[in-house]
ROSE-4610 file (N, C-alpha, C; in Angstrom, 1 decimal, always signed):
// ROSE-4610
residu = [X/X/X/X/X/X/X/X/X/X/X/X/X/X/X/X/X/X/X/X/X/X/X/X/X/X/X/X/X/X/X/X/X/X/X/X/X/X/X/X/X/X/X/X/X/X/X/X/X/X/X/X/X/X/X/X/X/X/X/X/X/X/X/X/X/X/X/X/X/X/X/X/X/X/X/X/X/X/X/X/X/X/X/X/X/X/X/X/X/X/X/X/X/X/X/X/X/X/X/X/X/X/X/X/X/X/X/X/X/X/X/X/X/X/X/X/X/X/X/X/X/X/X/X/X/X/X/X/X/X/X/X/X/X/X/X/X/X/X/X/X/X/X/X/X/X/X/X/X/X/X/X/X/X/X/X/X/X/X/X/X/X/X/X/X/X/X/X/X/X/X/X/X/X/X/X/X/X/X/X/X/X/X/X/X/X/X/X/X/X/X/X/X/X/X/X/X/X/X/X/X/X/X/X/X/X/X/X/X/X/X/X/X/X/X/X/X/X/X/X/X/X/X/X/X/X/X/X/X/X/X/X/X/X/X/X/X/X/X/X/X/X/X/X/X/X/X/X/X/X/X/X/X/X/X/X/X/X/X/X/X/X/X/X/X/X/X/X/X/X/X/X/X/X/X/X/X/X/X/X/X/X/X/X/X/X/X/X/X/X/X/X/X/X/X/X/X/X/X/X/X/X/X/X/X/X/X/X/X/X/X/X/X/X/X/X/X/X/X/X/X/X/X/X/X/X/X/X/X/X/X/X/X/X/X/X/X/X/X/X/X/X/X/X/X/X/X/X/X/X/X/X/X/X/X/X/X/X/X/X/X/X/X/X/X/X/X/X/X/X/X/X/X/X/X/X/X/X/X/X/X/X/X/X/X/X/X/X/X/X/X/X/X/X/X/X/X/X/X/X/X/X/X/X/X/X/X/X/X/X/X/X/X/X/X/X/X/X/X/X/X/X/X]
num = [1/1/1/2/2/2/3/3/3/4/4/4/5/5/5/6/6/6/7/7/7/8/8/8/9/9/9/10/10/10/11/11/11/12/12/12/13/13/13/14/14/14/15/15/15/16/16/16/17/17/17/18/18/18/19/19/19/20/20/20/21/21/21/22/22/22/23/23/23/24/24/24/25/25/25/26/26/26/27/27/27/28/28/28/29/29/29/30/30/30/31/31/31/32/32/32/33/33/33/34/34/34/35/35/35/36/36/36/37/37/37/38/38/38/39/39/39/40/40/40/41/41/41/42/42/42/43/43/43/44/44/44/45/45/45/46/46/46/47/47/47/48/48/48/49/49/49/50/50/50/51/51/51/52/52/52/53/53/53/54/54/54/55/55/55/56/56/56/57/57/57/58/58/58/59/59/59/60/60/60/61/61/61/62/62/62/63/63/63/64/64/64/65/65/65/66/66/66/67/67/67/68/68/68/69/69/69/70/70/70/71/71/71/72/72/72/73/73/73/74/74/74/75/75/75/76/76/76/77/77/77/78/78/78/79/79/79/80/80/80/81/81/81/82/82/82/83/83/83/84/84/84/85/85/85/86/86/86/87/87/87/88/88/88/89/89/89/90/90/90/91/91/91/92/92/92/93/93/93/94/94/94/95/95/95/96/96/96/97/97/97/98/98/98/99/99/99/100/100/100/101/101/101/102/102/102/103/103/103/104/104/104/105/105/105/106/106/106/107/107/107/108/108/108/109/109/109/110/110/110/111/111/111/112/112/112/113/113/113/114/114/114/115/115/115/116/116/116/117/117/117/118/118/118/119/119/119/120/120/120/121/121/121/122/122/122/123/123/123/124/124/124/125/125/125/126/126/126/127/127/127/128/128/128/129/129/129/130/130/130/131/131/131/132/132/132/133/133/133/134/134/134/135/135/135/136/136/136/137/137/137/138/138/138/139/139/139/140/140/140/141/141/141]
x = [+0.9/+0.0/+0.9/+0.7/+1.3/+1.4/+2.2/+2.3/+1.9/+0.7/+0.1/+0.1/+1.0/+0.9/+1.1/+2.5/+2.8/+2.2/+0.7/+0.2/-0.9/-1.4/-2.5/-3.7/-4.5/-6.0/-6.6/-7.1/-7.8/-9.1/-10.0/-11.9/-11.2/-11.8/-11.5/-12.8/-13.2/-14.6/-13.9/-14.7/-14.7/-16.1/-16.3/-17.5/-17.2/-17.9/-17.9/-19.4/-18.9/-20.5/-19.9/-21.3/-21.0/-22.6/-22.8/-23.2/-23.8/-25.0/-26.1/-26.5/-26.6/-26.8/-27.7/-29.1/-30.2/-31.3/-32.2/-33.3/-34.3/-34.5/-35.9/-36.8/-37.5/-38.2/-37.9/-36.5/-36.2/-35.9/-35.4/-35.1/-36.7/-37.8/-39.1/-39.3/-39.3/-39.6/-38.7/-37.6/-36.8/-37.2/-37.4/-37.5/-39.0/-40.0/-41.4/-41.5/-40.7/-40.8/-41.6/-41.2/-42.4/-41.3/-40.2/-39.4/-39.6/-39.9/-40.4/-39.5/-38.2/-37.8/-37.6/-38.7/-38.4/-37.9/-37.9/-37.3/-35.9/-35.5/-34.4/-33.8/-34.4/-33.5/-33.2/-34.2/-34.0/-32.8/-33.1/-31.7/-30.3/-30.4/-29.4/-28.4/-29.4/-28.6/-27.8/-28.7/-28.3/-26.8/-27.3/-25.8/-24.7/-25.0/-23.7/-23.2/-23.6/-23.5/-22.7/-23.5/-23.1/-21.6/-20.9/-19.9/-18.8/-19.1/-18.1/-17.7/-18.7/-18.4/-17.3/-17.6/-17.4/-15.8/-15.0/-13.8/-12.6/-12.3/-11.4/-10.7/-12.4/-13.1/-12.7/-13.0/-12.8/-11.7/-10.7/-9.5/-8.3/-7.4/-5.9/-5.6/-4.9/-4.1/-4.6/-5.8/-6.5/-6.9/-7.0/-6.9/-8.1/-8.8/-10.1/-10.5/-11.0/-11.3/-12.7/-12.7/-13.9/-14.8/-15.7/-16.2/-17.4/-17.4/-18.1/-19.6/-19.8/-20.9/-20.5/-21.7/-22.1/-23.2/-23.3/-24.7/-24.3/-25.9/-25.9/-27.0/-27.0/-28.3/-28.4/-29.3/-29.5/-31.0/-29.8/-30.8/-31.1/-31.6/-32.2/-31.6/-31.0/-30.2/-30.8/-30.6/-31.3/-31.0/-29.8/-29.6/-29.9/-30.5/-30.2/-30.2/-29.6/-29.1/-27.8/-27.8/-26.3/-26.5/-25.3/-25.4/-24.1/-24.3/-23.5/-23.6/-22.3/-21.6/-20.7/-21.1/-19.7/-19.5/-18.8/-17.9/-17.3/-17.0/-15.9/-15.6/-14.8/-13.9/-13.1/-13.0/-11.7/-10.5/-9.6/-8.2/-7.4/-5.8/-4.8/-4.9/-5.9/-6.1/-7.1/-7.1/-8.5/-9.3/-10.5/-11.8/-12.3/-11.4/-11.7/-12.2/-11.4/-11.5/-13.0/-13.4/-14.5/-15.5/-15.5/-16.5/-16.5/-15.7/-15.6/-16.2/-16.1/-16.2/-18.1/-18.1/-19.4/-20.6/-20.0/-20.7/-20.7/-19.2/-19.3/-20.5/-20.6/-21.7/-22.8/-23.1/-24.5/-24.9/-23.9/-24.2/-24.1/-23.3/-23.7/-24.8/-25.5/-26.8/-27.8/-27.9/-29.1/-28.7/-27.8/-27.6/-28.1/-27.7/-29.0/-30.2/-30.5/-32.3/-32.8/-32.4/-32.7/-31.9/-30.8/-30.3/-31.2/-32.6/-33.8/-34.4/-34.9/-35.4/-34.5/-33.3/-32.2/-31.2/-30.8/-29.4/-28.5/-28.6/-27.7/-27.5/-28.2/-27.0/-25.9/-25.5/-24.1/-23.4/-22.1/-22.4/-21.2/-21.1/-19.3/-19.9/-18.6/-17.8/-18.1/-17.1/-17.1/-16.1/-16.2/-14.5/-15.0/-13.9/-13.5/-14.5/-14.9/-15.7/-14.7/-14.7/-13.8/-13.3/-12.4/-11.9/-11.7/-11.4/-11.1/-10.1/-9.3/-9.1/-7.7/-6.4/-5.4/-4.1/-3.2/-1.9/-1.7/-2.3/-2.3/-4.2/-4.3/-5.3/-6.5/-7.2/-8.5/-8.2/-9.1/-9.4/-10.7/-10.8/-12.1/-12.0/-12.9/-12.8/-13.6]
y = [-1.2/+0.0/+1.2/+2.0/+3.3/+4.4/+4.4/+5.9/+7.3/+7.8/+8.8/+10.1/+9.4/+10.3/+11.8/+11.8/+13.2/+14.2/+13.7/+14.4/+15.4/+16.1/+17.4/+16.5/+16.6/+16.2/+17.8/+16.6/+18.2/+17.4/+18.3/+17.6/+16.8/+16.1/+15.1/+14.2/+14.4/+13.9/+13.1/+11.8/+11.4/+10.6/+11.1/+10.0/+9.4/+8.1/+7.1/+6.3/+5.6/+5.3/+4.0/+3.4/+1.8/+1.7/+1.0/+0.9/-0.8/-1.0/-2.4/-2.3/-3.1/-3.3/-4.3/-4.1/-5.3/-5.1/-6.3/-6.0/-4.9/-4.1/-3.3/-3.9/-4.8/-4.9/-5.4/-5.6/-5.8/-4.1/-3.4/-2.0/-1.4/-2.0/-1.0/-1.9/-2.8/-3.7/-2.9/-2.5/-2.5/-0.8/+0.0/+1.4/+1.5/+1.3/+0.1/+0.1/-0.3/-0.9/-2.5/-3.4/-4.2/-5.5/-5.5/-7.0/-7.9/-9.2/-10.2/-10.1/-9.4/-9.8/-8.1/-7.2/-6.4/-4.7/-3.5/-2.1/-2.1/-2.4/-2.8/-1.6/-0.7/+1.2/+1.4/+1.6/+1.7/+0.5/-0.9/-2.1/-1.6/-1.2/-0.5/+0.4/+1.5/+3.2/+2.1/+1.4/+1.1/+0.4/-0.8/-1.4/-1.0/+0.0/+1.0/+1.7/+2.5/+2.8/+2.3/+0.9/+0.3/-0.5/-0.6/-0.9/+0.0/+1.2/+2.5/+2.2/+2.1/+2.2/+0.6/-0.2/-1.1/-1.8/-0.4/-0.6/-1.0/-0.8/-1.4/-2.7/-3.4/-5.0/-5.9/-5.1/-5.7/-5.4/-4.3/-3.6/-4.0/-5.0/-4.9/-3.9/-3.3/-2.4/-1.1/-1.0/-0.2/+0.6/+2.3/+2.6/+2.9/+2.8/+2.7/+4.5/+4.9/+6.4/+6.5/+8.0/+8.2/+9.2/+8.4/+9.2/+9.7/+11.1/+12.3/+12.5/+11.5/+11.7/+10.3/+9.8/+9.2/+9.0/+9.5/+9.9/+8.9/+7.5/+7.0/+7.6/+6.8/+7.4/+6.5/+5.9/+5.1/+5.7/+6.0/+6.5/+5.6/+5.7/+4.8/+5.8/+4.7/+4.8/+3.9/+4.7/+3.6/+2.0/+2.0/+0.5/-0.5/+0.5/-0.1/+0.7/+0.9/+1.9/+2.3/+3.2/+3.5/+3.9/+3.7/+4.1/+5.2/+5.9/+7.2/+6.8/+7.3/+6.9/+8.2/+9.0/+10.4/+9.9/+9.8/+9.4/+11.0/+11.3/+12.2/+12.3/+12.8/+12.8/+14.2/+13.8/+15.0/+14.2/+13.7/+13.0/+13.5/+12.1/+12.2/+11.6/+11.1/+9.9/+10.3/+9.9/+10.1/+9.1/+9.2/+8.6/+7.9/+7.6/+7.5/+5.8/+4.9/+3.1/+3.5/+3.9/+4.1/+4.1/+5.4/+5.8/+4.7/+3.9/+2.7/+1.7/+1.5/+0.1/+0.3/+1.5/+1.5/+1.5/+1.6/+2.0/+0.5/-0.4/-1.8/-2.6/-2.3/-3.4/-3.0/-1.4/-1.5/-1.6/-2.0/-3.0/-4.3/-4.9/-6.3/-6.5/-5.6/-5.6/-5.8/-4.8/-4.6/-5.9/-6.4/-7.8/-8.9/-9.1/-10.1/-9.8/-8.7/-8.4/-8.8/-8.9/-8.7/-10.1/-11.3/-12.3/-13.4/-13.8/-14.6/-14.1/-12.5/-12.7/-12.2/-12.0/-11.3/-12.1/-13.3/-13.9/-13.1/-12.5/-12.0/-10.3/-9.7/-8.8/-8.8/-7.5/-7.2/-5.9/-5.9/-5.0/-4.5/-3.0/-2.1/-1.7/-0.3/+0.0/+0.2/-0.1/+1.0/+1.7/+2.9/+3.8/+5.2/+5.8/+7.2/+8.0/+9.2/+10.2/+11.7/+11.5/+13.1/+12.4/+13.3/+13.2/+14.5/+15.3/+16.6/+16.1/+17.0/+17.0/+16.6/+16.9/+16.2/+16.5/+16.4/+16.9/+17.4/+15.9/+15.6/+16.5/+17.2/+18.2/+17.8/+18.6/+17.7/+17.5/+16.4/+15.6/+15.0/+15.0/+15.1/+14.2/+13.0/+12.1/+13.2]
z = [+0.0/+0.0/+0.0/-0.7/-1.1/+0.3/+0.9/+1.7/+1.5/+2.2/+1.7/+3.1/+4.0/+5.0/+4.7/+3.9/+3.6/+2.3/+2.2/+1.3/+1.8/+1.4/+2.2/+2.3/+2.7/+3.0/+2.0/+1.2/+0.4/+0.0/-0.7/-0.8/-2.7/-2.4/-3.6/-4.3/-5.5/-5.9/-7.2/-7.9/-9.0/-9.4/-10.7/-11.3/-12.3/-12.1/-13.4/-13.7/-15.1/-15.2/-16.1/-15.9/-16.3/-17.2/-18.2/-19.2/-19.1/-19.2/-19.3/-20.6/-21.6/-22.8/-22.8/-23.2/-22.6/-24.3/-23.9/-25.2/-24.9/-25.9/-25.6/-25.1/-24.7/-24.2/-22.5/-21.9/-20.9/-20.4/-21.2/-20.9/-20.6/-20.8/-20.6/-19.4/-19.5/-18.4/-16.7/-17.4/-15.9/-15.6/-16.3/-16.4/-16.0/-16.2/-16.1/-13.8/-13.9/-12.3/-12.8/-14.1/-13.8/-13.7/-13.3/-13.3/-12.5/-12.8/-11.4/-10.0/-10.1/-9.2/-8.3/-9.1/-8.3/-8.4/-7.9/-8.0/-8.3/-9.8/-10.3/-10.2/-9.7/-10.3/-8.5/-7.8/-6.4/-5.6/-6.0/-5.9/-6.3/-7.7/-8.4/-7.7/-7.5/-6.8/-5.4/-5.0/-3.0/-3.6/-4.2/-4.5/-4.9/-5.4/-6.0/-5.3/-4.0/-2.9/-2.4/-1.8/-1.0/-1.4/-2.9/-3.7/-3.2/-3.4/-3.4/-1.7/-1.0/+0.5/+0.9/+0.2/+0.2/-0.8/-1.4/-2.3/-1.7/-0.4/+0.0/+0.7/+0.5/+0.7/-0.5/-1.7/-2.4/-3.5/-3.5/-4.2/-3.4/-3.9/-2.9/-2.9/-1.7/-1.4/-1.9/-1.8/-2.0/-0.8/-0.1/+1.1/+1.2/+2.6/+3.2/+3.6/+2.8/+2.7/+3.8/+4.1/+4.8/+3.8/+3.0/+1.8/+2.9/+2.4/+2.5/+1.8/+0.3/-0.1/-1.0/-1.6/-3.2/-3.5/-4.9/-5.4/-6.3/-6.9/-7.8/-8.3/-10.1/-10.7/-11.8/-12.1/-13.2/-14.3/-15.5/-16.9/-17.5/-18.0/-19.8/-20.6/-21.7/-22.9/-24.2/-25.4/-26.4/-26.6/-25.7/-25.6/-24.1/-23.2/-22.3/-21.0/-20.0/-18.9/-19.0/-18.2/-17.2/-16.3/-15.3/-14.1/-13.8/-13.0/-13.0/-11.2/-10.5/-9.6/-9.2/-8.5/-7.8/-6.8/-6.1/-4.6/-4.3/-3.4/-2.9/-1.2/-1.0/+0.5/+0.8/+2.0/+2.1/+3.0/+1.7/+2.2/+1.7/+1.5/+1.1/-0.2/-0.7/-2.0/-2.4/-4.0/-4.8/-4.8/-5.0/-4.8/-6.2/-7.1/-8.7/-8.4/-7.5/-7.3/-6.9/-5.8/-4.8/-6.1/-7.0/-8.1/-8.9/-10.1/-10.6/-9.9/-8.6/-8.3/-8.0/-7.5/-7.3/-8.9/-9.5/-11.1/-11.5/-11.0/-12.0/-11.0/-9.4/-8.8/-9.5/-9.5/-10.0/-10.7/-12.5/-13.5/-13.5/-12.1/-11.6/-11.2/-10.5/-9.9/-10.7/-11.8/-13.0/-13.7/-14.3/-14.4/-13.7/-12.8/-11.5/-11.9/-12.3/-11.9/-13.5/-14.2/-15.9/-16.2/-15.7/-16.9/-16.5/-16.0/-15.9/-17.5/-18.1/-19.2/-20.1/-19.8/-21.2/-20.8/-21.3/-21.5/-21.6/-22.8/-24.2/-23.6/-21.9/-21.6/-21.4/-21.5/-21.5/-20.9/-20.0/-18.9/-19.7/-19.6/-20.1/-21.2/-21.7/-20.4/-19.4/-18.4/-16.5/-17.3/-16.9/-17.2/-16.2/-15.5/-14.9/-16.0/-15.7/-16.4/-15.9/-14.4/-14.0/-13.1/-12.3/-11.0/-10.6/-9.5/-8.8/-7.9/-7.4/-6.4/-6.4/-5.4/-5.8/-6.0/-6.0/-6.8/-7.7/-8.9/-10.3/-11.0/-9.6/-10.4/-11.2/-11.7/-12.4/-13.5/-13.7/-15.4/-16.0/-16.7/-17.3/-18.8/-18.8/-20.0/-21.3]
C-alpha cells in the first residue's frame, strides 16, 4: 500500500459510469418498475453505494477512505441503462477506485435483476468520467 501520509487532505470527488446493454423490451420492463424480481432502479442506486463504501473490501491495497458523499443514478439509454456513480472525501487519495467500483456493482446488480429474461446482456464500459481534487489536479474524459 502506497504511503500517503505526507500528502495534504484536500476535498476530492470522481464520477464514473458503467453501461447495461439489454433487449428493448427488458429496458421497458426494468425502467417500467415491472421485473419479477423487483425495483431494479432503487436495488441499483443502493448497491452501488453500497460498492463504493465497500472498495477497499474488495481492491488490494486499495486505502479505506472516509467518503463524505455518493450519489448514484441510473438512466435509460437507447440501448439499455447507465449508471453514473460520484464518490468524494476529504483525504490524502482520490476517490476514482471508490466511483468505478461503485458504477461496475451497479451493472452487476441490474444484471442479476434482468439475466432470468435477457441472457444476451451485456455490462461495459465502466471507465472514470472526471476526477477533482489532488496533486495531479482535475481531469475530465
Amino acid at each position: 500500500m502506497v504511503d500517503v501520509s505526507s500528502k495534504p487532505e484536500t476535498e476530492r470527488t470522481a464520477t464514473a459510469e458503467a453501461f447495461v446493454t439489454m433487449s428493448p423490451s427488458t429496458r421497458e420492463a426494468v425502467f417500467a418498475g415491472t421485473l419479477p424480481k423487483g425495483d431494479a432502479l432503487a436495488l441499483v442506486r443502493v448497491a452501488a453505494i453500497t460498492g463504493a463504501k465497500r472498495t477497499p473490501d474488495l481492491v488490494p491495497l486499495c486505502h479505506p477512505l472516509p467518503l463524505t458523499g455518493v450519489t448514484a443514478d441510473v438512466e435509460a439509454t437507447a440501448t439499455g441503462a447507465r449508471i453514473v456513480v460520484t464518490a468524494a472525501t476529504v483525504g490524502r487519495t482520490g476517490v476514482e477506485m471508490e466511483a468505478i467500483t461503485g458504477a461496475a456493482v451497479g451493472a452487476i446488480t441490474l444484471y442479476d435483476m434482468i439475466k432470468g429474461r435477457d441472457r444476451g446482456a451485456e455490462i461495459g464500459p465502466v471507465r472514470l468520467l472526471a476526477k477533482r481534487g489532488g496533486a495531479s489536479g482535475d481531469w475530465t474524459r
